[in-house]
C-alpha positions in Angstrom: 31.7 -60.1 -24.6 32.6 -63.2 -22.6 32.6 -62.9 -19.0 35.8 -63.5 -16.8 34.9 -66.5 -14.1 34.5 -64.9 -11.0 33.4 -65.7 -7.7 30.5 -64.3 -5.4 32.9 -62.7 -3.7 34.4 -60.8 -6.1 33.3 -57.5 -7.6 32.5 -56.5 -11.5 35.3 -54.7 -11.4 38.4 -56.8 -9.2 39.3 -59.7 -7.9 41.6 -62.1 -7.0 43.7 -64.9 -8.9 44.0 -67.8 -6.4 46.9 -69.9 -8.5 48.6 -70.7 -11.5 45.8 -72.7 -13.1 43.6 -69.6 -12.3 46.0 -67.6 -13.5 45.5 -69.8 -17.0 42.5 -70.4 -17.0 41.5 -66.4 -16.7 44.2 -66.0 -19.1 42.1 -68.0 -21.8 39.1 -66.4 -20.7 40.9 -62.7 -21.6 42.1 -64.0 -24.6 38.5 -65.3 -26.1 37.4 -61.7 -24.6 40.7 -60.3 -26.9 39.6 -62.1 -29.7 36.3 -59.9 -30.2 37.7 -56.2 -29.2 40.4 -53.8 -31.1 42.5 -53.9 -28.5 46.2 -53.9 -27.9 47.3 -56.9 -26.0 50.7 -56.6 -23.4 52.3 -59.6 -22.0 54.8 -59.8 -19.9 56.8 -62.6 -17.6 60.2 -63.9 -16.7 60.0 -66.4 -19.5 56.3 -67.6 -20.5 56.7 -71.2 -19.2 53.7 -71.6 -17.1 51.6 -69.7 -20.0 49.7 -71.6 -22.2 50.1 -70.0 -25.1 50.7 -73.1 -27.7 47.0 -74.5 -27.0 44.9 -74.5 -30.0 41.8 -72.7 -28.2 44.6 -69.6 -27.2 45.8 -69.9 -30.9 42.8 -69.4 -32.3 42.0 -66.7 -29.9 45.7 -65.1 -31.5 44.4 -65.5 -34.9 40.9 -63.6 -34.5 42.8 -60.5 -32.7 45.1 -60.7 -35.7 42.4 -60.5 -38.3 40.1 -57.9 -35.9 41.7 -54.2 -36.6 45.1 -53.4 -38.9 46.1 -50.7 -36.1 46.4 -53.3 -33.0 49.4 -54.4 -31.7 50.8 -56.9 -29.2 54.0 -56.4 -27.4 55.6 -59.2 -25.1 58.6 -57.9 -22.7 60.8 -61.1 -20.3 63.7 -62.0 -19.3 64.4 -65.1 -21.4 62.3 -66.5 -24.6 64.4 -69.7 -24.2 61.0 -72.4 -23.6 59.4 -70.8 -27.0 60.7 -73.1 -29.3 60.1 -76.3 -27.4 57.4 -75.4 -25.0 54.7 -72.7 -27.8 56.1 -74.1 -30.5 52.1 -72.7 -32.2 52.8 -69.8 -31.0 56.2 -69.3 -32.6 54.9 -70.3 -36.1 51.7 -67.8 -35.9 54.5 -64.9 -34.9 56.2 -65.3 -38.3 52.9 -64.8 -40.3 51.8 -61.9 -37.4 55.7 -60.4 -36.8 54.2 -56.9 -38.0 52.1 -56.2 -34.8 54.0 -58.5 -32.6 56.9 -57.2 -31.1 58.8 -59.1 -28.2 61.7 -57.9 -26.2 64.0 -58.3 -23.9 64.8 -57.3 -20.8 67.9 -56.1 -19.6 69.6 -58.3 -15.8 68.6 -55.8 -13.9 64.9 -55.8 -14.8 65.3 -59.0 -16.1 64.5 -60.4 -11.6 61.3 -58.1 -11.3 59.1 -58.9 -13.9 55.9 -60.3 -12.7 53.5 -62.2 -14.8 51.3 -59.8 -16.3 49.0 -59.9 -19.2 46.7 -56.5 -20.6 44.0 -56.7 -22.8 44.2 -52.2 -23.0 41.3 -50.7 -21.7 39.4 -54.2 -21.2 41.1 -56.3 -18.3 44.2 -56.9 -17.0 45.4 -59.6 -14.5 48.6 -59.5 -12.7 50.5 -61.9 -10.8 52.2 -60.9 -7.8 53.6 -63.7 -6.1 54.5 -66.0 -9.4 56.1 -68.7 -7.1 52.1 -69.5 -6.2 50.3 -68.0 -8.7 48.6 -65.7 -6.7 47.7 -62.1 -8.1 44.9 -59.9 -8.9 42.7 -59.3 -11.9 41.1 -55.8 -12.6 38.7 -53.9 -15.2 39.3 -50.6 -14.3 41.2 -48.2 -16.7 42.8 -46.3 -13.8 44.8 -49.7 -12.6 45.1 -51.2 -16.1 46.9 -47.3 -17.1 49.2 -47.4 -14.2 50.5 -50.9 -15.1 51.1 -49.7 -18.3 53.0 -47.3 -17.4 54.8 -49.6 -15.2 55.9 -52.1 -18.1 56.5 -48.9 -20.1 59.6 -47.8 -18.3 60.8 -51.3 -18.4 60.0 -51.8 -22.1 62.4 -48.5 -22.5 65.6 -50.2 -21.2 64.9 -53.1 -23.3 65.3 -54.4 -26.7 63.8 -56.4 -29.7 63.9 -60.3 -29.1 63.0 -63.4 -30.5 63.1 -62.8 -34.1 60.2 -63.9 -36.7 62.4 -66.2 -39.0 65.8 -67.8 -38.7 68.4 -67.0 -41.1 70.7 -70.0 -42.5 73.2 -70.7 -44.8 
């Protein structure tokens, strides 16, 4: 399992995500992690824009995860998917052949303002921004933290529906 860069200060279990390249940079650390466990993956923010989830090393890391376990899924919850075409345009294309475990939805307005960047590799590591505006946040390994986010994103994820379709219908 590949470790998460971490500081002396920080612990095994916690520690803190200084900015947005951080934030990115932990992000394709979880995602190498994801791409050797049989884990669910949970993603969540306003719109994805900051994430880099088009670069080939992420894709790749997509594409393992995909091909670990049948039973895994990956559900992705925001307030806009409008930067996906243009901005992950990778990403787009593997979620046509992968549409069957990835699920994306929307959010409705007035959860739509309070979603924090979040992104949950279940029961591995999670890392959560709380002030998106900097990129500052935290980043955990325990289960008890990682469970209560869930839960958290769960009650939005209720309110909200499918988004971003696989394929585009035409005449």
């Amino acid at each position: 399992m590949e470790q998460m860069p971490v500081t002396p200060a920080e612990s095994d279990q916690s520690g803190q995500i200084s900015s947005w390249r951080d934030f990115q940079d932990r992000f394709r650390a979880a995602m190498a992690m994801a791409a050797t466990q049989a884990a669910d993956l949970t993603l969540v923010d306003h719109d994805f824009a900051h994430w880099p989830l088009g670069e080939r090393s992420v894709m790749e890391a997509f594409h393992q995860w995909g091909l670990l376990v049948r039973g895994t899924h990956c559900q992705m919850l925001a307030a806009s998917y409008d930067v996906f075409a243009n901005a992950h345009p990778r990403w787009v294309s593997w979620r046509g052949t992968w549409s069957h475990r990835v699920k994306c939805w929307l959010a409705p307005d007035e959860v739509a303002s309070s979603l924090m960047p979040v992104f949950i590799v279940h029961g591995v590591i999670g890392l959560r921004l709380n002030e998106p505006l900097h990129g500052t946040g935290i980043w955990t390994r325990e289960t008890g933290v990682l469970r209560t986010w869930l839960s958290e994103i769960d009650v939005n994820l209720q309110r909200s529906h499918e988004a971003l379709p696989p394929t585009t219908l035409g005449l």
